[in-house]
DOLUMDO-792069 format. One record per residue (C-alpha): residue number from 1; residue in one letter; z, x, y. Coordinates in steps of 0.1 Angstrom, whole numbers, plus 5000, padded with zeros to 4 digits. Each point is the difference from the previous one (the first is absolute). Layout:
// DOLUMDO-792069
   nr  rest     z     x     y
  NUM     A     Z     X     Y
...
END
This chain:
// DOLUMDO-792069
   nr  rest     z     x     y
    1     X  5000  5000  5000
    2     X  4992  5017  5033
    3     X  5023  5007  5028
    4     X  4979  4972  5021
    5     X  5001  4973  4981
    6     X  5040  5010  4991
    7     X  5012  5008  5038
    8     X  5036  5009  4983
    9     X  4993  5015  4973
   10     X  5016  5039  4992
   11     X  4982  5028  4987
   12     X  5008  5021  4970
   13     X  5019  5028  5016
   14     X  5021  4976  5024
   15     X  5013  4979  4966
   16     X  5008  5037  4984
   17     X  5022  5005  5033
   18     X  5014  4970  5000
   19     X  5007  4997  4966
   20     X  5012  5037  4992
   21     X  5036  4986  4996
   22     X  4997  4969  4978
   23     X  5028  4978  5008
   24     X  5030  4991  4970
   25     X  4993  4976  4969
   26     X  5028  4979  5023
   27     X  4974  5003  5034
   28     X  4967  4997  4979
   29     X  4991  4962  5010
   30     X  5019  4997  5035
   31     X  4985  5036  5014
   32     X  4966  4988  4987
   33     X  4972  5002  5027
   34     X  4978  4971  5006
   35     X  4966  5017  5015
   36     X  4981  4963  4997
   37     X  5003  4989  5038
   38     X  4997  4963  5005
   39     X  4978  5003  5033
   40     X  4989  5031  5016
   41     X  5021  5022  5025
   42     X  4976  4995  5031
   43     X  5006  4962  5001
   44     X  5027  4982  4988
   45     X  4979  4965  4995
   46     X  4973  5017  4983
   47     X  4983  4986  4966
   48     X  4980  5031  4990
   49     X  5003  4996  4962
   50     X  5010  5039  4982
   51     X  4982  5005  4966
   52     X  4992  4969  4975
   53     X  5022  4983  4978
   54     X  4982  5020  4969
   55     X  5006  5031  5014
   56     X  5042  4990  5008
   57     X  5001  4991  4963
   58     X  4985  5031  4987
   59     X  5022  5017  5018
   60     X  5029  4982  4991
   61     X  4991  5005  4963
   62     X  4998  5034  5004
   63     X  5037  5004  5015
   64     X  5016  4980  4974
   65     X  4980  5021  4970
   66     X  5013  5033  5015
   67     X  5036  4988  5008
   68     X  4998  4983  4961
   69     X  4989  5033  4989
   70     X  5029  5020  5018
   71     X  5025  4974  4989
   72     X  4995  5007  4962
   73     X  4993  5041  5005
   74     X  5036  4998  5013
   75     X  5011  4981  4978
   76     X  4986  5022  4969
   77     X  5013  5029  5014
   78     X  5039  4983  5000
   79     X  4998  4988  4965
   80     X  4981  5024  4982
   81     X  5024  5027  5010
   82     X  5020  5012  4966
   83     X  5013  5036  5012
   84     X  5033  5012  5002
   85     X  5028  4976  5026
   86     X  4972  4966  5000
   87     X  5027  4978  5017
   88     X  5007  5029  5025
   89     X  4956  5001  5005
   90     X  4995  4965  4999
   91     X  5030  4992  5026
   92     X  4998  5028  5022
   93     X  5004  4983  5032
   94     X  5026  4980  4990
   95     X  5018  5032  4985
   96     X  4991  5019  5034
   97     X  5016  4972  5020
   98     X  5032  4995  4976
   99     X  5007  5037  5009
  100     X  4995  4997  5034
  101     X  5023  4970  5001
  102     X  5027  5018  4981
  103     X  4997  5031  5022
  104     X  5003  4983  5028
  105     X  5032  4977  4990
  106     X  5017  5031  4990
  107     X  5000  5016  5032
  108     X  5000  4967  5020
  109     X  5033  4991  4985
  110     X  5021  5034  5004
  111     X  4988  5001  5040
  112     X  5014  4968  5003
  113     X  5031  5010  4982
  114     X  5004  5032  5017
  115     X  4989  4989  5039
  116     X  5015  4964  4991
  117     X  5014  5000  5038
  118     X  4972  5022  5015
  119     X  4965  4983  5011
  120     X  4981  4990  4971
  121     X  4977  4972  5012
  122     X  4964  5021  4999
  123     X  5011  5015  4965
  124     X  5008  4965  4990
  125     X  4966  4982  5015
  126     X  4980  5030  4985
  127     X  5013  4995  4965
  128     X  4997  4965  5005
  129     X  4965  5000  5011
  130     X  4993  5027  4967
  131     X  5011  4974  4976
  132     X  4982  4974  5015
  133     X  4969  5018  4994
  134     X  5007  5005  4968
  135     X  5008  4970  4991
  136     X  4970  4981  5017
  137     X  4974  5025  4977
  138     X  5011  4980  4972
  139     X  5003  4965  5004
  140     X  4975  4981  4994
  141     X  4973  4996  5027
  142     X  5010  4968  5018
  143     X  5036  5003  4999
  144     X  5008  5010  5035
  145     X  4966  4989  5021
  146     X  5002  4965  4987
  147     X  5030  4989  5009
  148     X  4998  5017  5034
  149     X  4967  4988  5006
  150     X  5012  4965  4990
  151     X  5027  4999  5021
  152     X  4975  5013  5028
  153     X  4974  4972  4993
  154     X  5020  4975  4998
  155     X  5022  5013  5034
  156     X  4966  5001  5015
  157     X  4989  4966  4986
  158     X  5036  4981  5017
  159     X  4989  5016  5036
  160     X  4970  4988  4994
  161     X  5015  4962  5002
  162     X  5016  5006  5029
  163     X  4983  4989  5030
  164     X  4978  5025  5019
  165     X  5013  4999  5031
  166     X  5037  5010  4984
  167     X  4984  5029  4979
  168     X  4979  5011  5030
  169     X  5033  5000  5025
  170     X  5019  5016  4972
  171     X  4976  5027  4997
  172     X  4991  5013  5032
  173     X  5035  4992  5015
  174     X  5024  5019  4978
  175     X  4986  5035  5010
  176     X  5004  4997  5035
  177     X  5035  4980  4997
  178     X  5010  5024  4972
  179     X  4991  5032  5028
  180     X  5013  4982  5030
  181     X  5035  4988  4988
  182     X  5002  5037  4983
  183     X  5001  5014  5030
  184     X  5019  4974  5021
  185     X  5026  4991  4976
  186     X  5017  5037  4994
  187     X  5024  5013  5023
  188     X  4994  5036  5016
  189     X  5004  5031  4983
  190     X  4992  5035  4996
  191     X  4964  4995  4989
  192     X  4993  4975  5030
  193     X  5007  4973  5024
  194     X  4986  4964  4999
  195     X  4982  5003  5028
  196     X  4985  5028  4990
  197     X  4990  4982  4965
  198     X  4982  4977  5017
  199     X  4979  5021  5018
  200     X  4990  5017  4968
  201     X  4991  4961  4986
  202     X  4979  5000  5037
  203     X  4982  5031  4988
  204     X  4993  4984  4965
  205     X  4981  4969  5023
  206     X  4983  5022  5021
  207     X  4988  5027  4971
  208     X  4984  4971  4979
  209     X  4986  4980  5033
  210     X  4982  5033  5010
  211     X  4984  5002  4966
  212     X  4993  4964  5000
  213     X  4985  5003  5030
  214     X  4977  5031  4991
  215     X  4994  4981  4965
  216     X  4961  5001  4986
  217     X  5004  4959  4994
  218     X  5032  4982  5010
  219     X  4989  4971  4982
  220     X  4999  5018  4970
  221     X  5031  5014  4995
  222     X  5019  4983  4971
  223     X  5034  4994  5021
  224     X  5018  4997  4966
  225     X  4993  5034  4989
  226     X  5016  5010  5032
  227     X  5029  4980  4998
  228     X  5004  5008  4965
  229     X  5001  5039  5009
  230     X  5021  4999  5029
  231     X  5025  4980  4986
  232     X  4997  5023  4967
  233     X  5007  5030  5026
  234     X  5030  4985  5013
  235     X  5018  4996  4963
  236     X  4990  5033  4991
  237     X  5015  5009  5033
  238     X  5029  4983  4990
  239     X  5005  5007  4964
  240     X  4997  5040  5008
  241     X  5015  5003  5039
  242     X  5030  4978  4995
  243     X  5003  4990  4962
  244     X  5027  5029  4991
  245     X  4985  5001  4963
  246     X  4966  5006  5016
  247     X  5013  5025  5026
  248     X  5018  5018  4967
  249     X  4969  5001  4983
  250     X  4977  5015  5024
  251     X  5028  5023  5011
  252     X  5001  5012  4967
  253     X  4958  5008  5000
  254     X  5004  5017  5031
  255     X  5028  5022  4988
  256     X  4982  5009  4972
  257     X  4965  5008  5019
  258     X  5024  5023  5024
  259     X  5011  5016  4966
  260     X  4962  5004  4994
  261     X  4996  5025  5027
  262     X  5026  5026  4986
  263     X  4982  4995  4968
  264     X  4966  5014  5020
  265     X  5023  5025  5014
  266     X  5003  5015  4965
  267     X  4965  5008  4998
  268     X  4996  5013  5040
  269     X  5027  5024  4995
  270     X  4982  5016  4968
  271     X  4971  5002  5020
  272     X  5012  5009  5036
  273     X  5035  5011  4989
  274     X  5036  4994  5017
  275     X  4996  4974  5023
  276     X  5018  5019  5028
  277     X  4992  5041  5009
  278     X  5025  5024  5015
  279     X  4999  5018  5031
  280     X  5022  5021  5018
  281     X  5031  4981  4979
  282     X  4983  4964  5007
  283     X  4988  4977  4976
  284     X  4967  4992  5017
  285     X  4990  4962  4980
  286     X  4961  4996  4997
  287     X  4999  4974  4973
  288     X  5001  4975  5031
  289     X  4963  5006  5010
  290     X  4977  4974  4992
  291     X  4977  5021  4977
  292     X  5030  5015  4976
  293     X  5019  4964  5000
  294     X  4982  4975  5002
  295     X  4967  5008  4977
  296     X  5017  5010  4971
  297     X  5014  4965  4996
  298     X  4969  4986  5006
  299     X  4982  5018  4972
  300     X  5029  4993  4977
  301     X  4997  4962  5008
  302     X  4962  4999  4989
  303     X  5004  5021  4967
  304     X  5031  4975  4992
  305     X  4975  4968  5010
  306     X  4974  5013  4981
  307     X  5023  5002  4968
  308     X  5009  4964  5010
  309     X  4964  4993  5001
  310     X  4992  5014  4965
  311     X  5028  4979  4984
  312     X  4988  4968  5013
  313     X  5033  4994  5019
  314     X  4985  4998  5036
  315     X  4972  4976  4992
  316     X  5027  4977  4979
  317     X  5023  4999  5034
  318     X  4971  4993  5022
  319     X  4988  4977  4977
  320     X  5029  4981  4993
  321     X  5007  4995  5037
  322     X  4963  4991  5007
  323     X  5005  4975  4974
  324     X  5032  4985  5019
  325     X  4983  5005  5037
  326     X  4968  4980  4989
  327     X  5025  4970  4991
  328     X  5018  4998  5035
  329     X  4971  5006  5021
  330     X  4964  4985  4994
  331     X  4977  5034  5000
  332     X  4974  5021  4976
  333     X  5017  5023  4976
  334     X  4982  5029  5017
  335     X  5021  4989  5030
  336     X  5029  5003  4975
  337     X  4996  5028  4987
  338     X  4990  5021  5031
  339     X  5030  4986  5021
  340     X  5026  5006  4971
  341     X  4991  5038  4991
  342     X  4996  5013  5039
  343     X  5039  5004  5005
  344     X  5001  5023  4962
  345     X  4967  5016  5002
  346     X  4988  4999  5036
  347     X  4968  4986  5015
  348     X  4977  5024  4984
  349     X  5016  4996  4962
  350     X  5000  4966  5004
  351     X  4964  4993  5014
  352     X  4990  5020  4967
  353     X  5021  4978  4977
  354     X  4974  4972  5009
  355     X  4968  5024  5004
  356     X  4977  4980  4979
  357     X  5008  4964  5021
  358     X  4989  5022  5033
  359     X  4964  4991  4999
  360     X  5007  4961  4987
  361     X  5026  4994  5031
  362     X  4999  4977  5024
  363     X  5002  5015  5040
  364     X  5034  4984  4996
  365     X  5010  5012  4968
  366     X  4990  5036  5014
  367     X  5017  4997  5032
  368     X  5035  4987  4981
  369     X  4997  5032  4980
  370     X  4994  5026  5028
  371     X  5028  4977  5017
  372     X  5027  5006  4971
  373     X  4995  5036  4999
  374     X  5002  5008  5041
  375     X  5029  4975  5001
  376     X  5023  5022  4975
  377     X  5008  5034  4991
  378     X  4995  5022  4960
  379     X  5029  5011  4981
  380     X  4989  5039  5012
  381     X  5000  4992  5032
  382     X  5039  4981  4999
  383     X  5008  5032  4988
  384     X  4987  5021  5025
  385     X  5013  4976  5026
  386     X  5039  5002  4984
  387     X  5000  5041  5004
  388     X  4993  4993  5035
  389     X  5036  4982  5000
  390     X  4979  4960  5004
  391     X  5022  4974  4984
  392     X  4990  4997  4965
  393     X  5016  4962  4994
  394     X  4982  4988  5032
  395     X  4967  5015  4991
  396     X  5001  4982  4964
  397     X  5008  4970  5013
  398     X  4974  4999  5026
  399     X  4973  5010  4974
  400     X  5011  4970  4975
  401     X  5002  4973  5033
  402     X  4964  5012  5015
  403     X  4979  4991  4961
  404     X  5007  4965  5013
  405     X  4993  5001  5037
  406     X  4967  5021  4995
  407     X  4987  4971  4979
  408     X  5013  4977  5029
  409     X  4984  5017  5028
  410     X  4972  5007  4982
  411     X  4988  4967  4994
  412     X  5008  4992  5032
  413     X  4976  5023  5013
  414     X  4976  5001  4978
  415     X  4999  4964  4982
  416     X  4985  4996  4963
  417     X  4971  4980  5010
  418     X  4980  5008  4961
  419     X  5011  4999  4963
  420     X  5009  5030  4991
  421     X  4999  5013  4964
  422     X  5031  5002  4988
  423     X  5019  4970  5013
  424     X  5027  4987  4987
  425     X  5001  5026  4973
  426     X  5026  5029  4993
  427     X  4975  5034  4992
  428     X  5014  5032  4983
  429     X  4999  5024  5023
  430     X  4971  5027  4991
  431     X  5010  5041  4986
  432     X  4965  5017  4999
  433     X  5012  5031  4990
  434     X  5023  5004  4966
  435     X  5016  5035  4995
  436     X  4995  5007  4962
  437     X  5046  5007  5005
  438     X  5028  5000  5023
  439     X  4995  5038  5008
  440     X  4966  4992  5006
  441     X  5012  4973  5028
  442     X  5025  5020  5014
  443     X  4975  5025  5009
  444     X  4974  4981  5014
  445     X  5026  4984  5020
  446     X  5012  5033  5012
  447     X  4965  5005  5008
  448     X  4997  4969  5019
  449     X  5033  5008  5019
  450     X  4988  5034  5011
  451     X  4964  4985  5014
  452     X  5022  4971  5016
  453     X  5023  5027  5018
  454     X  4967  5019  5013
  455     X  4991  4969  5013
  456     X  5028  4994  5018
  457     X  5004  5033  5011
  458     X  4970  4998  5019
  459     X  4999  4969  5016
  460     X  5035  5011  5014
  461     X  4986  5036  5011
  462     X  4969  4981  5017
  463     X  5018  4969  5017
  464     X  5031  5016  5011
  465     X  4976  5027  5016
  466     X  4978  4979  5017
  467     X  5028  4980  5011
  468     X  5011  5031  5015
  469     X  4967  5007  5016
  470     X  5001  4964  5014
  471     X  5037  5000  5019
  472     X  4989  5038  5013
  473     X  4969  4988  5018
  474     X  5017  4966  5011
  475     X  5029  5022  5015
  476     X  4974  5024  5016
  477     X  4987  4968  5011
  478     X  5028  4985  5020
  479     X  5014  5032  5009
  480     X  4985  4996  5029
  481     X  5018  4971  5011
  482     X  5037  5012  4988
  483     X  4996  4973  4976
  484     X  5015  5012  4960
  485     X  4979  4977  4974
  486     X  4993  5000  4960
  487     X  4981  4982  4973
  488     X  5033  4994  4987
  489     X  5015  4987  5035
  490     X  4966  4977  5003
  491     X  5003  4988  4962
  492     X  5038  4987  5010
  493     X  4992  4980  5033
  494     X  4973  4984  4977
  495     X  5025  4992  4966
  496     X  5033  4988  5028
  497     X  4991  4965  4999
  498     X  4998  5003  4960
  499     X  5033  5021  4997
  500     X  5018  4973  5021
  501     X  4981  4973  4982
  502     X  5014  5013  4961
  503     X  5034  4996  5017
  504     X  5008  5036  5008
  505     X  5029  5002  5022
  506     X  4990  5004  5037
  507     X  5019  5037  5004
  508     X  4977  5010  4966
  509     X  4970  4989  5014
  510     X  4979  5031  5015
  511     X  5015  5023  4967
  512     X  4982  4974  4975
  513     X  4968  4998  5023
  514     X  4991  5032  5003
  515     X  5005  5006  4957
  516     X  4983  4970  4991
  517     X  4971  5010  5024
  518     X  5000  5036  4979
  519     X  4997  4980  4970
  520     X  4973  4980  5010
  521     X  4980  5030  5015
  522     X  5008  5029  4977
  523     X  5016  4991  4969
  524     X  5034  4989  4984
  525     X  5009  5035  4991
  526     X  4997  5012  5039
  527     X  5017  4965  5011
  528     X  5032  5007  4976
  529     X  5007  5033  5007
  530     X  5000  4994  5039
  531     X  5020  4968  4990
  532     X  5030  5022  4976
  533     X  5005  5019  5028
  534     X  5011  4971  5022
  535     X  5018  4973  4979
  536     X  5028  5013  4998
  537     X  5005  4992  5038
  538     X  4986  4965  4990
  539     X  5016  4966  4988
  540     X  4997  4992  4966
  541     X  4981  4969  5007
  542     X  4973  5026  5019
  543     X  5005  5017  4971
  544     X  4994  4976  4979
  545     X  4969  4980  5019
  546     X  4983  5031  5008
  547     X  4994  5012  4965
  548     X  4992  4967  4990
  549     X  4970  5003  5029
  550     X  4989  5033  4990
  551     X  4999  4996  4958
  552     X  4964  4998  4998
  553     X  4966  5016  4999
  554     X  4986  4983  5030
  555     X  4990  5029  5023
  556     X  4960  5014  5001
  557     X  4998  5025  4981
  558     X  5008  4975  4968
  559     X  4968  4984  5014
  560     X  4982  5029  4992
  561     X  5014  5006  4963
  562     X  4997  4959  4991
  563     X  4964  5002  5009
  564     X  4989  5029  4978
  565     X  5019  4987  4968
  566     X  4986  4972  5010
  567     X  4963  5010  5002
  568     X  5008  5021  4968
  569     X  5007  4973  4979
  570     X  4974  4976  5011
  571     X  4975  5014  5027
  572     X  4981  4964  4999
  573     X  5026  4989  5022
  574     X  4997  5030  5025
  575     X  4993  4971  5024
  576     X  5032  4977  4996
  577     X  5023  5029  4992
  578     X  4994  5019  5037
  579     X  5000  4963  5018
  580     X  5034  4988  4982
  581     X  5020  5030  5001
  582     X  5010  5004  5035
  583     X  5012  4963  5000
  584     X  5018  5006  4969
  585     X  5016  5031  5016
  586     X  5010  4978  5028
  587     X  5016  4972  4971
  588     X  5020  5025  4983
  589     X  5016  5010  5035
  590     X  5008  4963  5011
  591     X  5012  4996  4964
  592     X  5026  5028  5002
  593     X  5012  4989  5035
  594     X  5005  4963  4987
  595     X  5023  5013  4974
  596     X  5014  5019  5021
  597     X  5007  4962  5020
  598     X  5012  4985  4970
  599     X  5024  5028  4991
  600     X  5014  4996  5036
  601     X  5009  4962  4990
  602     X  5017  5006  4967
  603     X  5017  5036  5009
END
């Protein structure tokens, strides 16, 4: 069947990239990926008919004889084995998982006995979450998405008897009651007054107006997407920023991740040697530079990701929360996918995870997936960002509230106006390349790392330089007229009215400006190191807001790398990719600064 008369159809060496990591006997039917679009993408109402009835059935015959065929080579190969241990062969997963369970109870209930009066909540949600895995591999398939989805259906069935006007005024007036009594109901405290609460619930209006107003097509924009992710924002807000068990649990991820860095420190001081020289009797420290701290834990983050990658374990998380996304809120599972892996993998990982969907996208599937990846920052860069001294909790938190209000914006802006391919359906996210073993993944990680840290290296060297050039010949410039002016004191004066508008105190104001305007023109690495150096003399809700605003990829440069991964991995859409991209840029920023709004309600 040509490519013409099949407008959606995906060539050979896309379905080998996409399906390079089959999915689990457990995942085989839901993950399974309809490429048989109803109409075609260019018109939603269109009744262009795709291949004949004769050739669906032939086609259909030949799936069931190969998966027949499959189904009774594996099932030869389990009985017909008569060597030494056949129960241990013929039940090796369920032997593997017995063991695991066991191991896992024995040290689970000694920690518990031994720290009985310490903190034991993560330990206990960890083992928890461990034996519910286990457990769910071998019940029967059914026994936990039935019920649920019952009890969804039929919870969606009794709104549906309500009258509309009652489910229409329940649904988009919660959020904004929910957001405005949050932050005129609680009293004053460290983290904030009311008043200023309220400004930051003024910022949230005016943020989505603007991009309402600047939207492609107001009339398309599916209002209950936005509601849906805004109000979504706000209980993830909640449940991490104010829920103590939340707080505890992503206190504990960013303890470990700061434990992660002495862990790279290992490795740097084998290579470099004693963190700290001496001269004259001084211990002169170096290991503070950006090149000796900060890389090293960026190459050991990408060797660790691609061992992740190899076992499976990153495309089952994204998956699995793809899976839960594309229930709440009514978008393709490219969307999904892309939005869920940006704030693990970053923008450029993620972008690859759906690399054979680039050239079948819709504009608006393509600008939500440049969106998701400028509105949040990688796992390598959260770890260069904590041995500047950034907050790690606030920077984990801001990365989990913005998958939400990237889709949000997004489709504010940019409206789904087509049908895009994969609607309504949860994908596996795609793993061209499989390592032939761990050590293999490891290094090609490591590999990975070192060509991300030259990267970075020189985008730093080149914008921090001409940055330099810039403020030197405004200076000469005005000079003249006894006048003292930067790029930096420019960006500020620009990003007040947004500092004031995210609810940063009024005595924090020109201090948050002039960083966020860094991060917008250079990069977040320049923006947090000139920020470390002045938070201290900040409040913590500045603290707090301002790293919120800056957790993002949204600066030019991005622009640059988004395009030519981009281009690379479908240069058919040259066109789309260099028209969407700066909008997108501009989405991911807004995106950060209303999270930034909402965690100035709930904080």
């Amino acid at each position: 069947m040509s490519r013409e008369a099949y407008p959606y159809s995906v060539d050979d060496e896309k379905l080998d990239y996409m399906e390079s990591q089959p999915p689990s006997d457990e995942e085989v039917i839901e993950n399974n990926i309809s490429i048989q679009p109803q109409r075609r993408r260019d018109h939603p109402t269109s009744n262009n008919k795709i291949g004949t009835a004769e050739d669906n059935k032939v086609e259909e015959e030949k799936a069931d004889s190969v998966h027949s065929a499959e189904d009774v080579s594996t099932t030869t190969t389990a009985s017909s084995y008569h060597g030494r241990f056949p129960v241990y062969y013929n039940n090796k997963v369920l032997v593997h998982h017995a063991i695991a369970f066991v191991a896992c109870t024995c040290l689970f209930i000694p920690a518990v006995v031994i720290h009985k009066e310490g903190n034991i909540l993560v330990l206990s949600l960890l083992y928890a979450a461990i034996v519910w895995w286990i457990v769910v591999r071998h019940l029967p398939k059914g026994t936990i998405a039935g019920p649920v989805s019952t009890v969804w259906n039929d919870g969606a069935r009794a709104i549906g008897r309500l009258p509309k006007w009652l489910v229409r005024g329940l649904g988009f007036g919660l959020p904004p009651a929910a957001l405005i009594l949050t932050a005129a109901l609680r009293p004053n405290d460290a983290h904030g007054t009311r008043a200023q609460r309220l400004v930051s619930c003024l910022g949230l209006v005016v943020l989505v107006s603007l991009v309402i107003a600047f939207s492609k097509n107001r009339k398309a924009i599916s209002w209950k997407i936005v509601w849906t992710g805004i109000f979504m924002q706000y209980i993830l807000g909640v449940l991490i920023i104010r829920w103590s068990v939340g707080y505890n649990v992503f206190q504990f991820i960013s303890q470990q991740a700061e434990n992660f860095l002495s862990y790279a420190s290992q490795g740097r001081e084998f290579i470099f040697g004693p963190n700290s020289v001496t001269y004259n009797g001084t211990a002169i420290p170096f290991a503070s530079s950006f090149a000796v701290s900060v890389l090293p834990a960026i190459i050991l983050f990408a060797a660790v990701i691609q061992c992740l990658y190899y076992y499976n374990i990153v495309q089952s998380v994204v998956a699995g929360m793809a899976k839960v996304v594309i229930h709440i809120i009514d978008i393709s599972g490219v969307e999904c996918v892309a939005a869920c892996a940006a704030p693990f993998v970053g923008m450029s990982e993620a972008s690859m995870l759906v690399g054979p969907f680039v050239s079948e996208m819709t504009e608006a599937e393509l600008h939500q997936v440049l969106t998701s990846g400028f509105a949040t920052i990688s796992g390598s860069v959260f770890l260069g960002l904590l041995a500047f001294g950034a907050d790690a909790t606030a920077l984990l938190t801001c990365c989990m509230m913005s998958v939400p209000c990237a889709i949000v914006i997004s489709k504010i802006r940019f409206p789904e106006e087509e049908v895009p391919l994969t609607r309504g359906t949860a994908i596996s996210p795609a793993y061209k390349d499989r390592e032939s073993n761990a050590i293999h993944a490891i290094s090609n990680g490591a590999i990975f790392g070192i060509k991300l840290c030259i990267v970075i290296i020189a985008v730093l060297l080149a914008v921090i330089s001409l940055l330099g050039l810039a403020n030197g010949f405004l200076g000469w410039i005005f000079h003249f007229y006894g006048v003292e002016i930067s790029i930096q004191k420019i960006a500020s004066w620009m990003l007040y009215p947004l500092a004031w508008l995210i609810g940063i105190p009024s005595g924090d104001l020109r201090e948050s400006a002039e960083v966020m305007g860094v991060k917008y023109i250079l990069n977040e690495f320049a923006a947090f190191a000139a920020f470390t150096q002045i938070q201290d003399s900040l409040e913590p809700r500045t603290k707090l807001l301002t790293t919120y605003a800056m957790a993002s990829f949204a600066n030019i440069g991005s622009i640059g790398t988004q395009i030519s991964l981009f281009l690379t991995l479908s240069p058919d859409r040259s066109d789309a990719i260099a028209r969407l991209s700066f909008s997108a840029c501009m989405c991911g920023a807004v995106s950060t600064l209303i999270s930034a709004c909402i965690a100035g309600i709930v904080s």
